[in-house]
N, C-alpha and C positions, 0 to 999 in steps of 0.2 A: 143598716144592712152591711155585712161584711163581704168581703171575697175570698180569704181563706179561713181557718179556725185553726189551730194546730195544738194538738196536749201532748203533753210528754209525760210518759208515768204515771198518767193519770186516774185512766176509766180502768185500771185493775182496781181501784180504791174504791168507787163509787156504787155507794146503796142503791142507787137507783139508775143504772144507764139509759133505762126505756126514756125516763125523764129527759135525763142530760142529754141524751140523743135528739128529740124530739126537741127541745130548748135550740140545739145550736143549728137543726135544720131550720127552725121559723129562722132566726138570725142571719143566716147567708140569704145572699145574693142568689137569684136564678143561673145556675151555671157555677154556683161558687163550691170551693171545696174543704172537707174537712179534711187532715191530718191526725190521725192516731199514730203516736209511736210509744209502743206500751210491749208485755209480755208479760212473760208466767213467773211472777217473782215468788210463788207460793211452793211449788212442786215440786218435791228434792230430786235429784237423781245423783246416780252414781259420784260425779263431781262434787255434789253437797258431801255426803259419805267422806270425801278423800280429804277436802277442802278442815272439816270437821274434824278429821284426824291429825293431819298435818298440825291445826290450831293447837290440839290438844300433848300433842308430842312434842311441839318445837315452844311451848308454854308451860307445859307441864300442870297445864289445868285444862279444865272445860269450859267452854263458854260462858255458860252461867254459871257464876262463881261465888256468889253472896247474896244474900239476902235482896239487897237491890234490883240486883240482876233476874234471878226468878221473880221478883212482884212485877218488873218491867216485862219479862215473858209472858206472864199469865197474861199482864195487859193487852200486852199484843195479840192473843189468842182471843180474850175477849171482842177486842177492835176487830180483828180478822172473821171473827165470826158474821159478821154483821154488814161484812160486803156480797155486792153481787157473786162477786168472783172469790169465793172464799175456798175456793176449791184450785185456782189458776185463772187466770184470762187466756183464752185460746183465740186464737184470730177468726178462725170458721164461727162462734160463738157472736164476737164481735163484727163480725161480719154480717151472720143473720140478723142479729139488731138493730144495724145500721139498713139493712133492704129496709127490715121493717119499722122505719122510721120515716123512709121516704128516701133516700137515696138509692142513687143509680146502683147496678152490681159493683159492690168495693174493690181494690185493685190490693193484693197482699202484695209487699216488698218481701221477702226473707233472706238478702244482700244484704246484711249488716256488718262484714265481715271486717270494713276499714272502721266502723264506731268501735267494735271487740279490739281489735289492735290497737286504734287508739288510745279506752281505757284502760288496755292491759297496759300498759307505759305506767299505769300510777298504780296500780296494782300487785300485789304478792301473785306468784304465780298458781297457788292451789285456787285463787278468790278469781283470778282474768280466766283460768278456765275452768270455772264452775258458772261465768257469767258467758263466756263463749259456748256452753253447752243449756243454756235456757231458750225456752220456747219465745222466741225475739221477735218482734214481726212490727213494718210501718203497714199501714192501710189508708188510701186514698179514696175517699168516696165524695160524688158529686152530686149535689142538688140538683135534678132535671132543670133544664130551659123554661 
């Protein structure tokens, strides 16, 4: 039995969360807690649009650019098809899952504002704010006493 569980980046990925959820509630501890820090790496929005242009003007191609590159896309669309969250991961989503797993009402964080700063330091500036404008969220949820 553990005391906390923590995934990063993770349950956006996952065929099955009802599972994975119910898995790492048997595993905790009475009183113990999970950590999700995950978000919507599927859903474009205006930043994706900018980020995607910039690529394409200051490169003078498009992102997928050869034959490689498209068989790797289709891949991913394939792979992407086939997750729970093949639409985005939303906190309120993962949130209901987690009630309905067995824990307590989750706790959203949406203060990520020093991790966004952080990674923009490595970051192109079109890529830190297309990642500063995703649906970003930690969630704290606790296995009752």
């Amino acid at each position: 039995r553990y005391d906390v569980i923590v995934t990063r980046h993770l349950v956006w990925t996952l065929l099955d969360p009802k599972t994975a959820f119910a898995e790492w509630f048997s595993l905790l501890k009475p009183g113990g807690k999970l950590l999700v820090i995950d978000g919507d790496f599927v859903s474009r929005n205006w930043a994706t649009s900018l980020r995607e242009l910039w690529e394409k003007v200051t490169t003078g191609k498009s992102r997928v650019v050869d034959n490689d590159g498209a068989v790797m896309a289709k891949r991913h669309l394939s792979i992407l098809a086939r997750v729970h969250f093949s639409g985005g991961a939303r906190a309120e989503d993962i949130g209901r899952l987690l009630t309905e797993a067995g824990f307590e009402q989750p706790v959203v964080d949406w203060k990520l504002g020093a991790v966004h700063r952080a990674q923009a330091r490595q970051l192109s500036w079109p890529k830190a704010l297309e990642r500063a404008t995703q649906h970003r969220f930690a969630i704290c949820a606790t296995k009752p006493e």
